[in-house]
VMD Tcl script that draws the C-alpha trace (Angstrom):
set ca {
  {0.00 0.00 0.00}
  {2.72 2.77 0.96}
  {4.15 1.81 -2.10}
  {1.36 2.91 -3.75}
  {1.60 6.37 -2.41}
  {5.31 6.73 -3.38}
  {4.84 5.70 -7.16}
  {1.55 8.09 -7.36}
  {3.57 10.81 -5.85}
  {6.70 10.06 -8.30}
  {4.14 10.19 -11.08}
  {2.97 14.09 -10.19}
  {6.83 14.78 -9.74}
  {6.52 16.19 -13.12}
  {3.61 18.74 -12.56}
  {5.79 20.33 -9.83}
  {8.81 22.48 -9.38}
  {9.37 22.03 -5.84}
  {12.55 20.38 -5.49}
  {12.25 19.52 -1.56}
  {9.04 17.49 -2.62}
  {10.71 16.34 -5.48}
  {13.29 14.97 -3.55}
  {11.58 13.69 -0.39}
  {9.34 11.46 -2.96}
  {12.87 10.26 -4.18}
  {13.97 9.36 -0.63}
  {11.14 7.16 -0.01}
  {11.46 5.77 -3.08}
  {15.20 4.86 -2.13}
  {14.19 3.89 1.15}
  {11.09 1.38 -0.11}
  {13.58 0.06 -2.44}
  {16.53 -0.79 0.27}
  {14.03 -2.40 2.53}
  {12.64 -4.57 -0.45}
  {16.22 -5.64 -1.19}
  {16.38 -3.61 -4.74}
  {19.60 -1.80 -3.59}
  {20.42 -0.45 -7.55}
  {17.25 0.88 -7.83}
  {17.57 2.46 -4.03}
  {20.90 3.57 -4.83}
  {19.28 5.58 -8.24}
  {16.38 7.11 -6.43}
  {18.73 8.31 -3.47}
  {21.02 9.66 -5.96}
  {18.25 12.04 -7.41}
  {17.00 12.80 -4.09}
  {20.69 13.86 -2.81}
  {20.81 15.94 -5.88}
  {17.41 17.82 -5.05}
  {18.60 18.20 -1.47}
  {21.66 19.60 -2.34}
  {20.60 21.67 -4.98}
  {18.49 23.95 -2.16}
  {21.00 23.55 0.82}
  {18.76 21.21 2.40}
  {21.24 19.82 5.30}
  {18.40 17.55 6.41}
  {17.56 16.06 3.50}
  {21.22 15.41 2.37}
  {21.83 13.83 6.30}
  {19.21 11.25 5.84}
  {19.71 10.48 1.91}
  {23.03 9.66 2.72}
  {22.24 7.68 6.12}
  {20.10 5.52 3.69}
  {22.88 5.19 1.13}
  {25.63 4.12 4.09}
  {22.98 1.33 4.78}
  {22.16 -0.30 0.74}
  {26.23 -0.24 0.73}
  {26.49 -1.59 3.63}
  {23.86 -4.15 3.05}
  {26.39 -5.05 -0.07}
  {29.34 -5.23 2.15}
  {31.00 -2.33 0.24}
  {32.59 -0.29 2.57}
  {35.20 1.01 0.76}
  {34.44 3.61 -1.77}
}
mol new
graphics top color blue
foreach p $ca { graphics top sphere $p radius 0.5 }
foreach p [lrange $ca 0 end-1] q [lrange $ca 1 end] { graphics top cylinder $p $q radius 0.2 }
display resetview
C-alpha cells in the first residue's frame, strides 16, 4: 500500500517544481527500495533525491539520503568507496 503512495507521488513529480518534494518522494522511493532488497534501484532514487537536497541547501535532507545510502552499501558489504 505505501508503495502505492510513493509511485503516485513520483508520477505528479513532473507537474511540480518544488525540489524539496521532489526529492523527499525520491527518498522514499530509495528507502522502499533498500528495505525490499532492490539496492540499484535504491541507490538511483537516493542519488536524485541527494541531488534535489543539495541543490536547495537542504542539510536535512542530504543527512538522511546519505544515512540511507551508508545502509544499501552496507547491506552489499562495500565499505570502501
Amino acid at each position: 500500500m505505501a508503495f502505492n503512495y510513493f509511485q503516485r507521488a513520483n508520477e505528479l513529480v513532473p507537474e511540480t517544481t518544488h525540489k524539496i518534494g521532489i526529492a523527499f518522494t525520491n527518498l522514499n522511493l530509495g528507502t522502499y527500495y533498500f528495505e525490499n532488497g532492490e539496492i540499484q534501484k535504491a541507490l538511483d532514487f537516493l542519488e536524485k533525491s541527494k541531488i534535489g537536497y543539495t541543490e536547495e541547501n537542504d542539510i536535512n535532507g542530504i543527512c538522511l539520503t546519505k544515512i540511507i545510502t551508508g545502509k544499501c552499501y552496507s547491506k552489499e558489504k562495500k565499505y570502501d568507496l
